[in-house]
C-alpha positions as a Python dict, from the first residue, in 0.01 Angstrom:
ca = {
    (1, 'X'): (0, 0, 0),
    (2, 'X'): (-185, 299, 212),
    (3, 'X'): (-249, 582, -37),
    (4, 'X'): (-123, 892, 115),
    (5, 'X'): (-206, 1137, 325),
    (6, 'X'): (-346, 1467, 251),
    (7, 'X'): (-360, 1766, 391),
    (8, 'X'): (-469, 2139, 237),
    (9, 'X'): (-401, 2474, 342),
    (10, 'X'): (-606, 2800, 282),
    (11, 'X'): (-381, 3089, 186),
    (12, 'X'): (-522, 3442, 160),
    (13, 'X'): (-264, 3610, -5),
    (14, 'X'): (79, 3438, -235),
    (15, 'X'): (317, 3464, 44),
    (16, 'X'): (80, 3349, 376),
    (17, 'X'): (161, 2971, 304),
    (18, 'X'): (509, 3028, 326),
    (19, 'X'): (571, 3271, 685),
    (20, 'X'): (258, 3086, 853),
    (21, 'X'): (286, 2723, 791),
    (22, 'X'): (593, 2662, 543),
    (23, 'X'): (731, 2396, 740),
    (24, 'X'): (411, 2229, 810),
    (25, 'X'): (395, 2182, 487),
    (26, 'X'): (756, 2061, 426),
    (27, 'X'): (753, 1853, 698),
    (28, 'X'): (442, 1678, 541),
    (29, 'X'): (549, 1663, 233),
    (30, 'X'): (821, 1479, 423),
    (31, 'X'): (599, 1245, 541),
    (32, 'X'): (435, 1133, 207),
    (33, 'X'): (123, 1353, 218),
    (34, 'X'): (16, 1553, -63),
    (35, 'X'): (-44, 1907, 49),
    (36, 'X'): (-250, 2114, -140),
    (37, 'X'): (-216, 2489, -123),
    (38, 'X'): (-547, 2717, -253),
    (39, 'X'): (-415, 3086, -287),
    (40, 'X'): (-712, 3295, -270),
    (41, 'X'): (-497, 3607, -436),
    (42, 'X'): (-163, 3713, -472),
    (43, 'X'): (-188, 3968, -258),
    (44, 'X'): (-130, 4270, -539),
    (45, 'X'): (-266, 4518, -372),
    (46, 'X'): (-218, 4506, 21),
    (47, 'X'): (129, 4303, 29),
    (48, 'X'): (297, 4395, -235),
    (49, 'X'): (403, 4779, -158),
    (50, 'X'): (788, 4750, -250),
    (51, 'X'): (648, 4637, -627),
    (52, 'X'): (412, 4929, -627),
    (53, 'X'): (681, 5175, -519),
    (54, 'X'): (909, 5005, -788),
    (55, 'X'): (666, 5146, -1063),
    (56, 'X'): (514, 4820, -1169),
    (57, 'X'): (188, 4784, -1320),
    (58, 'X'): (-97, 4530, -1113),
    (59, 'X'): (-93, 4282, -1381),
    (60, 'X'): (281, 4246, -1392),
    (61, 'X'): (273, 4273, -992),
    (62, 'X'): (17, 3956, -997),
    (63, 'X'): (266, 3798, -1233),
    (64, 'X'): (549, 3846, -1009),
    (65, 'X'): (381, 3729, -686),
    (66, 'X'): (259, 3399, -883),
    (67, 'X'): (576, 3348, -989),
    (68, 'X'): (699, 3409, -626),
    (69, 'X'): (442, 3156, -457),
    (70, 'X'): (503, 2854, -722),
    (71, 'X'): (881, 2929, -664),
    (72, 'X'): (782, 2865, -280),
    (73, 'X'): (578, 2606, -317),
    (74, 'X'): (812, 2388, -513),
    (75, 'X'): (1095, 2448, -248),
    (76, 'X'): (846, 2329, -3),
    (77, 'X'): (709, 1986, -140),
    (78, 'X'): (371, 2155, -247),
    (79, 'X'): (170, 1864, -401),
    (80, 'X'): (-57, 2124, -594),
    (81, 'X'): (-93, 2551, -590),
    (82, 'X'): (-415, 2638, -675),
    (83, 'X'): (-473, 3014, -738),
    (84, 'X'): (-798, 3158, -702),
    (85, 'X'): (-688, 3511, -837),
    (86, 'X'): (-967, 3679, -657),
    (87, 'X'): (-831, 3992, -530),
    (88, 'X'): (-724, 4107, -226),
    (89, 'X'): (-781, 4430, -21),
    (90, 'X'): (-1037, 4366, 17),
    (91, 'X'): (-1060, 3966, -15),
    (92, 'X'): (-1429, 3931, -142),
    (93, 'X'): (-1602, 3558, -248),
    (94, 'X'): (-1936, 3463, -405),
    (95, 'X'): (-2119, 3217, -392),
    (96, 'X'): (-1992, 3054, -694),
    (97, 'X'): (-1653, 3079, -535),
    (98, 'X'): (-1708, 2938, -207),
    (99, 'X'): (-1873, 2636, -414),
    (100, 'X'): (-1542, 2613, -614),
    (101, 'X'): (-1373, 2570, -272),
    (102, 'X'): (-1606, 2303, -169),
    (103, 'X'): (-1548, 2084, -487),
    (104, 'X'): (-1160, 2119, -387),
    (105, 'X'): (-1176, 2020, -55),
    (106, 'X'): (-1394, 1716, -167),
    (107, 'X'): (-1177, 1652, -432),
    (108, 'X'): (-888, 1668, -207),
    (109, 'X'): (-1027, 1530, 104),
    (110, 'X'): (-814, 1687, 338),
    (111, 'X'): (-675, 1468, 658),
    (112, 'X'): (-610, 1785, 801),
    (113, 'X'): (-679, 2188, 663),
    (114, 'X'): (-495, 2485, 786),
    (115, 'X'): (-581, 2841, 790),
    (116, 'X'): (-581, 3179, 901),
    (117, 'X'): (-691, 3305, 1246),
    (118, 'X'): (-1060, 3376, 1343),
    (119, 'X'): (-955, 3738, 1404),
    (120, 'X'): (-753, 3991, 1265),
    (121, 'X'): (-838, 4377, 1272),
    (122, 'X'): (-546, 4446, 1100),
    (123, 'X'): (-608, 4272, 787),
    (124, 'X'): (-946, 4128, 749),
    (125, 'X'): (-855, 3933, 434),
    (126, 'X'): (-741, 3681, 686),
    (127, 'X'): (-1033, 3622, 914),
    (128, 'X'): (-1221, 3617, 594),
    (129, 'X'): (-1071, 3329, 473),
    (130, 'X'): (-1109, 3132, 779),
    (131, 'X'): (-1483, 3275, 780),
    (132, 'X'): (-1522, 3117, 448),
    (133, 'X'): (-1345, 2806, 517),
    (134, 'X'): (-1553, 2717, 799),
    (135, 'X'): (-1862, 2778, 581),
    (136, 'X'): (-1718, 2531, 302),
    (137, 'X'): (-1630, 2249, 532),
    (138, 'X'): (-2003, 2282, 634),
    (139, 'X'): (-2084, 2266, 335),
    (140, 'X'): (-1880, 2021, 148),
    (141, 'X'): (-2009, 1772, 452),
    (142, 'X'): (-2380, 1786, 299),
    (143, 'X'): (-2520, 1513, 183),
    (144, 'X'): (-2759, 1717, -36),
    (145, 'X'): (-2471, 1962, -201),
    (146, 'X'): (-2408, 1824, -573),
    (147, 'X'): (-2550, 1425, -490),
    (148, 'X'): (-2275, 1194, -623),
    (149, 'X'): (-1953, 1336, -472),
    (150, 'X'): (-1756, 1185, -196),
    (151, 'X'): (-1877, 1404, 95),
    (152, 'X'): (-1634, 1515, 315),
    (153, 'X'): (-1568, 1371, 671),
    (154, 'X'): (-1419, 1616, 963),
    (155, 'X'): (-1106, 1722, 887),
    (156, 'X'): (-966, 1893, 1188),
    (157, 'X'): (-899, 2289, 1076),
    (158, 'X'): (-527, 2423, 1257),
    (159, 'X'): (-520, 2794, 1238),
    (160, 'X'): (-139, 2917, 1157),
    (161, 'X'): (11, 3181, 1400),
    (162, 'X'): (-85, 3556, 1219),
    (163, 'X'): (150, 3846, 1246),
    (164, 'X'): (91, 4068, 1540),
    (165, 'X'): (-47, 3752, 1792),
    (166, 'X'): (-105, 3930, 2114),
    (167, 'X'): (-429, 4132, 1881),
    (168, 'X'): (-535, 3811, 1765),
    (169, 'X'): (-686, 3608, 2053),
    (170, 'X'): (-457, 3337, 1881),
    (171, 'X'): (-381, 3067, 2181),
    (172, 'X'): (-201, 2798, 2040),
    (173, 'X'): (-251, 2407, 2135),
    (174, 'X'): (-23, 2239, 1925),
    (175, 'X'): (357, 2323, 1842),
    (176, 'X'): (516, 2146, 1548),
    (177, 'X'): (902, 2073, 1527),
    (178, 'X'): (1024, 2184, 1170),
    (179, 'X'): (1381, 2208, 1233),
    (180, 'X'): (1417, 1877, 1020),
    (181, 'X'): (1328, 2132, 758),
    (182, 'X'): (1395, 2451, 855),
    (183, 'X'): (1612, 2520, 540),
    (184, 'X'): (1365, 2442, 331),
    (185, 'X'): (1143, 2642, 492),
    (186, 'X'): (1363, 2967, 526),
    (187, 'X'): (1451, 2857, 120),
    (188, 'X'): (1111, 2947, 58),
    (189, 'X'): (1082, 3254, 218),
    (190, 'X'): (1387, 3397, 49),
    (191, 'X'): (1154, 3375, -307),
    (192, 'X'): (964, 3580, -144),
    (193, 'X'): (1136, 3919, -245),
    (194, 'X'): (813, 4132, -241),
    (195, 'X'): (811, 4086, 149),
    (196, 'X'): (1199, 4089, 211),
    (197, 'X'): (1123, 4261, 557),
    (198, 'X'): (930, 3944, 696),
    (199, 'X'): (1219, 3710, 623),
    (200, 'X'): (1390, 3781, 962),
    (201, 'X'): (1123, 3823, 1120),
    (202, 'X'): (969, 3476, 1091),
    (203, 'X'): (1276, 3285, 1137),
    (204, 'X'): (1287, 3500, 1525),
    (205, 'X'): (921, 3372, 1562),
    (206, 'X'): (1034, 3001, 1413),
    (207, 'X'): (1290, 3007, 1718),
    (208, 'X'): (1043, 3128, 1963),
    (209, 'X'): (810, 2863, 1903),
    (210, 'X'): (1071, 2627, 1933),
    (211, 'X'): (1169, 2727, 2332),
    (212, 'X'): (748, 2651, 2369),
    (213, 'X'): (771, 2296, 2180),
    (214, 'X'): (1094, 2194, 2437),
    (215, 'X'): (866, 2361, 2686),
    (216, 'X'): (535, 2128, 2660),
    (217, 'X'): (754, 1872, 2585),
    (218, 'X'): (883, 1813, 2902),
    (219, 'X'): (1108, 2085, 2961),
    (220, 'X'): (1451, 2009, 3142),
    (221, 'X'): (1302, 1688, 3266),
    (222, 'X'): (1368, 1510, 2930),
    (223, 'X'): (1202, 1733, 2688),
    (224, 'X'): (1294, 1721, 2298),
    (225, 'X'): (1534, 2000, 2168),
    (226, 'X'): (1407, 2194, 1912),
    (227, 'X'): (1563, 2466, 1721),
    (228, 'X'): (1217, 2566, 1509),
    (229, 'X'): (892, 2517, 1541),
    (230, 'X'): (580, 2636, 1418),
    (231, 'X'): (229, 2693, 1652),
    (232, 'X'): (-105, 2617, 1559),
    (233, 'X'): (-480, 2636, 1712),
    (234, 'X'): (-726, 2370, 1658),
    (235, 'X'): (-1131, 2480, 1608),
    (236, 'X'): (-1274, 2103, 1666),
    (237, 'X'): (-1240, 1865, 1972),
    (238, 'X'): (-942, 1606, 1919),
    (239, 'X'): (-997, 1242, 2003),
    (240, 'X'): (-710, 1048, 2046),
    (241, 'X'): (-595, 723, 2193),
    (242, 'X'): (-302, 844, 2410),
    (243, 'X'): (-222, 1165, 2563),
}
């Protein structure tokens, strides 16, 4: 029997996982992969205002969010949540760090990785995290980095759709149909009750996508329906045996 597939995503803050690529992961879950989620913080400081203005201290803030993204992730199929609990606002890792994130992603050994954009002036905790992601996969593909683990192969990286897209230089290649688990998805984002706001909001963008997925997929001359989808960018070359 194959062993499955696997796939892990790069969160920068507790709730990113769940607006940017929930149904990505759902859908994957699905499919029999095991999707890994690393949550570099919880996001106590920069998304988490309505907790702040509620009086609550930052430790009982991180609590909440954790509790928030493990709530999410379950919803979702998440295979494993690992938090990194390394503060946000902003989003700084050493070198010790980045190393933990290369023995995951060779533990793991990712069929696919997915991640923030490359740019992001509004909150640089994102492009950091792709920044940093790129230099792991570099280096968790070195032969000479800790002899005597699997090194990695070439995962191809997708980069989720972030917030304000037109800022972003964001193009998207590759729209994903999640409206097999759209409930799932918006099930998720409802634990999410330190970002209430964004709940709405994602499930317009969810139904946008979708009118560009029965687009590109061959619009009123047979194209799929779709209800919700979800966009992504790919950073490497794809090579595949039909178009």
């Amino acid at each position: 029997m194959p062993e499955p597939g696997t796939a892990l995503v790069f969160s920068a803050h507790a709730a990113d996982f769940v607006w940017r690529c929930g149904g990505a992961i759902a859908l994957h879950s699905r499919m029999g992969y095991q999707v890994t989620v690393a949550c570099l913080s919880f996001g106590e400081r920069g998304e988490s205002a309505r907790l702040w203005k509620d009086g609550k201290a930052l430790d009982q803030i991180k609590a909440i969010r954790r509790a928030e993204a493990e709530a999410a992730a379950e919803v979702l199929g998440v295979h494993r949540l690992e938090c990194f609990d390394l503060g946000d606002y902003p989003l700084h890792l050493d070198r010790e760090d980045k190393f933990r994130l290369v023995d995951l992603i060779r533990e793991v050994q990712p069929r696919f990785m997915l991640s923030h954009s490359q740019h992001d002036p509004y909150n640089t905790d994102h492009m950091q995290t792709t920044q940093v992601v790129l230099e792991c996969r570099m280096v968790a593909q070195a032969w000479g980095h800790d002899p005597g683990q699997e090194v990695l192969g070439a995962p191809q990286l997708y980069l989720f759709e972030p917030h304000q897209t037109e800022q972003m230089g964001w193009k998207p290649d590759t729209f994903l149909d999640i409206t097999p688990v759209w409930d799932q998805k918006r099930a998720a984002m409802e634990q999410m009750n330190g970002q209430a706001h964004l709940w709405e909001y994602y499930t317009r963008v969810a139904q946008q996508r979708a009118n560009h997925f029965k687009r590109n997929s061959g619009g009123q001359s047979g194209g799929r329906d779709c209800r919700y989808a979800e966009g992504f960018q790919s950073i490497f070359p794809r090579t595949v045996d039909e178009l």
